[in-house]
C-alpha positions as CSV (number, residue, x, y, z in Angstrom):
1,X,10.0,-8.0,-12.6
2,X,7.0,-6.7,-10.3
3,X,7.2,-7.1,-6.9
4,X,4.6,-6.3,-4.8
5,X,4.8,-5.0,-1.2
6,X,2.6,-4.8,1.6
7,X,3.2,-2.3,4.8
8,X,1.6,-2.3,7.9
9,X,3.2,0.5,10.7
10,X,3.1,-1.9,14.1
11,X,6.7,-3.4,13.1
12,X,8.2,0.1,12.1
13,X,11.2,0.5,14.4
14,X,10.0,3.5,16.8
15,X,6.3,2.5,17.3
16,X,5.3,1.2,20.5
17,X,1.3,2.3,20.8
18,X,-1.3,2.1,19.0
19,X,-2.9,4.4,16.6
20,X,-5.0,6.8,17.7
21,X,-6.4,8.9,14.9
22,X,-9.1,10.5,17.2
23,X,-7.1,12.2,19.6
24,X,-6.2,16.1,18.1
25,X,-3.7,16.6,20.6
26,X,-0.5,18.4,19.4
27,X,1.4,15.4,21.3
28,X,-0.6,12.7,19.4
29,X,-0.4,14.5,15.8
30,X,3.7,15.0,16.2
31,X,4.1,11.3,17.0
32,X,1.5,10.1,13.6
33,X,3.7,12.4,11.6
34,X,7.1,11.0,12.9
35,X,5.6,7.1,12.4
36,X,4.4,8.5,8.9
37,X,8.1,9.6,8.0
38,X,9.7,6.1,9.7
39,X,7.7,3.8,7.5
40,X,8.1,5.9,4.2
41,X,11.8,5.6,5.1
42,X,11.7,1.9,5.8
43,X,9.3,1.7,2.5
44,X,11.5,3.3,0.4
45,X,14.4,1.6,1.8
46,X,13.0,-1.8,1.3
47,X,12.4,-0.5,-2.8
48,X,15.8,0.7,-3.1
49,X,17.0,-2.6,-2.4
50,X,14.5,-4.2,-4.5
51,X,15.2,-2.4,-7.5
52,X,18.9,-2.6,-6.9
53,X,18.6,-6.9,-6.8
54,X,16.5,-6.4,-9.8
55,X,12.9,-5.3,-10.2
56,X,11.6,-3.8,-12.2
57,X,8.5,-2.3,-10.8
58,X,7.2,-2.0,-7.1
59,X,3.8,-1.8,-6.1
60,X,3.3,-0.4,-2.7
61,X,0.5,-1.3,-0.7
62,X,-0.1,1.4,2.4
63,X,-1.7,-1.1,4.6
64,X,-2.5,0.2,7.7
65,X,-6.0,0.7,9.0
66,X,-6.2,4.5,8.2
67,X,-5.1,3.6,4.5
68,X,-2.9,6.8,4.0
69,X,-0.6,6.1,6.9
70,X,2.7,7.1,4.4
71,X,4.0,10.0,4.1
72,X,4.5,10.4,0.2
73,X,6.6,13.5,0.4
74,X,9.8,11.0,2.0
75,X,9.0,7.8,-0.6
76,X,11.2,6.5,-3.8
77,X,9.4,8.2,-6.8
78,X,9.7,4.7,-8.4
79,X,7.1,2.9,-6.2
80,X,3.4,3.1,-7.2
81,X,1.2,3.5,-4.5
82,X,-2.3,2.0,-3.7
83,X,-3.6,4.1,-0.3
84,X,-7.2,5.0,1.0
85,X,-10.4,3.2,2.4
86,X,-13.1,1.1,1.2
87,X,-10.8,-0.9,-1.4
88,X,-12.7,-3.3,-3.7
89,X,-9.8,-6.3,-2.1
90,X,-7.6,-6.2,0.6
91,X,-4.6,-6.8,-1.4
92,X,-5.7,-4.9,-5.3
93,X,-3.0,-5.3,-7.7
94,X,-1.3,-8.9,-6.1
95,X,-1.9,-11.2,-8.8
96,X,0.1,-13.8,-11.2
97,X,1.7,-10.6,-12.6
98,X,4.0,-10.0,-9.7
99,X,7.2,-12.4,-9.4
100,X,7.0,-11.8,-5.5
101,X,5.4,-10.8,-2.5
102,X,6.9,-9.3,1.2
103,X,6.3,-6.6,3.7
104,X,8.0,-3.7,5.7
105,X,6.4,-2.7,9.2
106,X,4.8,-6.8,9.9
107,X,4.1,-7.6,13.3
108,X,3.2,-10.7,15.0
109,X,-0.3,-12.4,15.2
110,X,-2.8,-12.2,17.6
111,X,-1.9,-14.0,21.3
112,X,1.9,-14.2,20.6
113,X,3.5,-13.6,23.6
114,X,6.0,-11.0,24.0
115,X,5.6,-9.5,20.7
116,X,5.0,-5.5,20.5
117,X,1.1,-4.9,19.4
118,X,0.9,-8.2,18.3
119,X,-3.3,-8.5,16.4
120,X,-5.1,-10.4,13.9
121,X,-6.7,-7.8,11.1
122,X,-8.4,-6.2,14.3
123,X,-7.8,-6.3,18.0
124,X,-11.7,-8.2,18.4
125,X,-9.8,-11.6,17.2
126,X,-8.6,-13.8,19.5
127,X,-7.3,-16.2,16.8
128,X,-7.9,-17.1,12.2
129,X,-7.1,-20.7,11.5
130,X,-7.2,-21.9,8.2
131,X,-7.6,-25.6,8.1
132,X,-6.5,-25.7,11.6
133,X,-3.9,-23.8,11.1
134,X,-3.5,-20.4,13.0
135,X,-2.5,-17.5,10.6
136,X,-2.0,-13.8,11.4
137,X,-1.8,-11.1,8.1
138,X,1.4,-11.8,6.7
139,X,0.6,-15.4,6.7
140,X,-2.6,-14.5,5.2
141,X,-0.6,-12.3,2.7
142,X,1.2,-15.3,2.0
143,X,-1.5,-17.4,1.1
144,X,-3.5,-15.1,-1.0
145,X,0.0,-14.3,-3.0
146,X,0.3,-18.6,-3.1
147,X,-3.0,-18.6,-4.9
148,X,-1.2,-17.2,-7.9
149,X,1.7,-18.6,-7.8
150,X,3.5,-15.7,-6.0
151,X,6.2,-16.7,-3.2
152,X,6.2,-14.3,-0.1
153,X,9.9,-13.5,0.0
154,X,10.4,-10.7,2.4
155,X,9.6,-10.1,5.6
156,X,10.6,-7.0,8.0
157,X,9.3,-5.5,11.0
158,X,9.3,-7.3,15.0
159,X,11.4,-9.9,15.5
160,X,8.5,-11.9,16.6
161,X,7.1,-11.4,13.1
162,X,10.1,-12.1,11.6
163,X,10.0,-15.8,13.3
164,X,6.6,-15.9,12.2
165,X,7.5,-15.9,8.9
166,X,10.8,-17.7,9.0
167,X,8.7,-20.8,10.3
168,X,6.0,-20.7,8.2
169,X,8.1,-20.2,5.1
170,X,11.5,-21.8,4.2
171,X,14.2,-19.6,2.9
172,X,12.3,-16.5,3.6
173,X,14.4,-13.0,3.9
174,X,14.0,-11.2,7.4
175,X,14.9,-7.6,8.9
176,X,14.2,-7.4,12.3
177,X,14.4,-3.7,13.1
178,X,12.8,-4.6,16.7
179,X,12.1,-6.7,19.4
180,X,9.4,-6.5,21.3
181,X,9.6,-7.4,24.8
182,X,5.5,-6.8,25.6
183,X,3.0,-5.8,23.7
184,X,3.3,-2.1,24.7
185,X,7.4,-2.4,24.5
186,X,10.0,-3.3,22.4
187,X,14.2,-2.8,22.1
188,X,14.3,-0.7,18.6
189,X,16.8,0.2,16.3
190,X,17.4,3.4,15.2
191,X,15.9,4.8,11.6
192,X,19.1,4.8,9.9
193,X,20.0,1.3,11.2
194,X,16.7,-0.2,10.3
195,X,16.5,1.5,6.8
196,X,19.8,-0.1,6.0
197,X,18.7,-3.5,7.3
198,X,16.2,-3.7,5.3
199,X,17.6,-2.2,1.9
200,X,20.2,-5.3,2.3
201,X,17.4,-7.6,3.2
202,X,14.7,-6.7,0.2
203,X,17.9,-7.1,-2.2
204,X,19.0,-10.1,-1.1
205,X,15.1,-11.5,-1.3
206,X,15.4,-10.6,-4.8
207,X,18.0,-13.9,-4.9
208,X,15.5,-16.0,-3.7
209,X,12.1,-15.6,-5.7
210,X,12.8,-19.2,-7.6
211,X,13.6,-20.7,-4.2
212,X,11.1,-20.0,-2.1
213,X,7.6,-22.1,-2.8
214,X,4.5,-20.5,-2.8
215,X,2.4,-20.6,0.1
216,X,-0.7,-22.4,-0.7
217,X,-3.9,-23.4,1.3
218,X,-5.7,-27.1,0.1
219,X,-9.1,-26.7,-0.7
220,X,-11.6,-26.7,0.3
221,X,-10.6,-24.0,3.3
222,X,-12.3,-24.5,6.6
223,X,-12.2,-21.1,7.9
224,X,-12.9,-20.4,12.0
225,X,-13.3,-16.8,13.5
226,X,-12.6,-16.7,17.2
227,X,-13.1,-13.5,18.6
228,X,-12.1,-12.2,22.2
229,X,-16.0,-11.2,23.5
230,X,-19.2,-12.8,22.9
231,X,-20.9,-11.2,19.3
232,X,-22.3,-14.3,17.4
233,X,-26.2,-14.8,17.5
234,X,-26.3,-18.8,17.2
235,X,-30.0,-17.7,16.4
236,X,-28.8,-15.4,13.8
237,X,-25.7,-16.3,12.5
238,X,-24.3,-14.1,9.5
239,X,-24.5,-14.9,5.9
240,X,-22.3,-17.7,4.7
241,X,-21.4,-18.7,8.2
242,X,-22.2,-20.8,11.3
243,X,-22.4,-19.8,14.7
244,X,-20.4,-22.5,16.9
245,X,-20.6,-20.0,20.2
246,X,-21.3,-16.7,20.5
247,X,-17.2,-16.2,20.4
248,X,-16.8,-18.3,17.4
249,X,-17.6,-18.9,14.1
250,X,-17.0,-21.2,10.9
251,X,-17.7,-21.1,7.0
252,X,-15.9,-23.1,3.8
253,X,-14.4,-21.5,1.1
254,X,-13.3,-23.1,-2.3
255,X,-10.4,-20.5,-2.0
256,X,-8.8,-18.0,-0.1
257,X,-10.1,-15.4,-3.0
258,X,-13.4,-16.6,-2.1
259,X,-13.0,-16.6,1.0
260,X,-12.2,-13.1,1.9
261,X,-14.8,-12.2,-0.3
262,X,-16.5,-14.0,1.6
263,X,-15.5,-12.2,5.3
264,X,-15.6,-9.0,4.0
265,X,-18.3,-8.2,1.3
266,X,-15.6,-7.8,-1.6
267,X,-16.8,-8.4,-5.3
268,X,-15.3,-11.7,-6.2
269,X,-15.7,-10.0,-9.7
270,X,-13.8,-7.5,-9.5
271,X,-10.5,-6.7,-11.9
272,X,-8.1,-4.1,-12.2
273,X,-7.6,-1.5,-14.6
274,X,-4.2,-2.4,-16.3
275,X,-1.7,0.9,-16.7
276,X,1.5,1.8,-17.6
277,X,3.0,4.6,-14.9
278,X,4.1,7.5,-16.6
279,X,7.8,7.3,-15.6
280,X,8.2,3.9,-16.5
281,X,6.9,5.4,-20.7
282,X,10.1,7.4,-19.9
283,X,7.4,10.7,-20.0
C-alpha cells in the first residue's frame, strides 16, 4: 500500500521565519541545519507510523522551495525520496498508484489570520480560487491527489493548517505540533512531542483511507490569480490567460492536471519512470 507524502518546512514545530538561503551568516546556516534535522524527524516520524498502520511503501516528497530542505542523514531508510529544482510536476510520483495522500510541516493559506507564515505557493499571492473556491497548497495537494482517486488523509503542521484541512475534508487525521499566534509567532511543541504526535496521527490515517472521499474539483475549472502588487499587462496578458486587472488574472482548465500545466509550463506529457527500490527486492 503506497502512500504518498508531501512536506513543506513552515508547519515544522520550531520554525517561526522565513527561509533565507542567501544570508551566509554562521547564525542563519545553524538555524537551516536545525529546521533541516526537525522536519527529517517529523518526516520520518510521520513514516514510522505509516508503515506501522500498514503501508507498504512511502514516497516522500521534499517540498519546500529550496527542494533539498531534508536532511537525509536523520530520515527512515524506508522512504524514497523525490528532492531538487526544476521538477517536470509539482507533485511527480502522486498518481492512481498510491492509496493515499497527506503532509508533515503544512501551514495555512495565504491571508489567514493569525496563522504562522501563512502563503499561497509564493508570498506574491494574495489569494487561488478554484471555482470560487479559495485553496492554499494542501488543498491544492488535495485536489490534484482527487483527480486520481487518491483521498488526502493526513494533515500535520500549524494548527491553523490543521483547521484548514479538517474543514475542507471530512474525517481527515490532524497533528498540530503548533499554533501560531501571528504570522512571525507561534506556541510550539517540542521535537520529541511533535514527532510522537504525528507517528500516532499518520498511523491512525492509515484507518481511514476507505473513509475519507477524494477531493475532486468539477470541470471545467475556472482558475483566478490574485496577486498582492500590480504585474498583469491587460495589454499583454500571458499565454492561456486573461488579464482582469493588473492584480488579477483568470484562465479555464479541463482539469487540475491541466491546469498546473498550465500555470507553470509543465509537460502535460510527461510520465514517470516505474522502479522497484533496491530494499524493497530484499537486495
Amino acid at each position: 500500500m503506497k502512500f504518498y507524502l508531501m512536506t513543506d518546512l513552515e508547519g515544522v514545530a520550531g520554525v517561526y521565519l522565513w527561509e533565507n538561503r542567501d544570508d551566509t551568516s554562521l547564525e542563519n546556516h545553524e538555524r537551516r541545519c536545525q529546521q533541516r534535522r526537525w522536519l527529517a524527524e517529523e518526516v520520518s516520524a510521520a513514516v514510522d507510523g505509516l508503515y506501522a498502520g500498514g503501508a507498504t511503501e512511502v514516497i516522500v516528497n521534499d517540498g519546500h522551495g529550496a527542494g533539498y530542505t531534508i536532511d537525509l542523514d536523520h530520515m527512515d531508510p524506508r522512504a524514497e525520496v523525490i528532492n531538487g529544482l526544476d521538477r517536470p510536476f509539482w507533485l511527480p510520483y502522486l498518481d492512481e498508484s498510491c492509496a493515499a495522500t497527506g503532509i508533515v510541516g503544512g501551514h495555512a493559506k495565504a491571508g489567514t489570520e493569525g496563522a504562522c507564515l501563512w502563503h499561497t505557493m509564493g508570498a506574491s499571492i494574495r489569494e487561488w480560487r478554484f471555482n470560487d473556491m479559495a485553496l492554499g497548497e494542501m488543498g491544492l495537494q488535495a485536489a490534484t491527489a482527487g483527480h486520481f482517486g487518491v483521498p488526502f488523509v493526513l494533515c500535520t503542521g500549524d494548527a491553523w493548517a490543521c483547521k484548514e484541512m479538517a474543514d475542507l475534508i471530512p474525517g481527515v487525521v490532524t497533528a498540530p505540533v503548533k499554533y501560531g499566534t501571528s504570522r512571525l509567532s507561534a506556541l510550539h511543541c517540542s521535537p520529541e512531542e511533535s514527532c510522537r504526535r504525528i507517528r500516532q496521527a499518520a498511523e491512525k490515517a492509515m484507518t481511514v483511507i476507505d473513509q475519507i472521499e477524494p477531493f475532486k474539483l468539477d470541470s471545467p475549472i475556472h482558475f483566478v490569480d490574485e496577486r498582492f502588487e500590480p504585474i498583469f499587462d491587460e495589454e499583454n496578458p500571458p499565454e492561456g490567460f486573461n488579464v482582469i486587472d493588473a492584480h488579477t488574472r483568470e484562465t479555464e482548465a479541463a482539469d487540475i492536471i491541466e491546469l498546473m500545466c498550465k500555470i507553470y509550463g509543465y509537460d502535460p506529457n510527461w510520465r514517470p519512470l516505474e522502479f522497484t527500490p533496491a530494499w524493497q527486492k530484499g537486495q
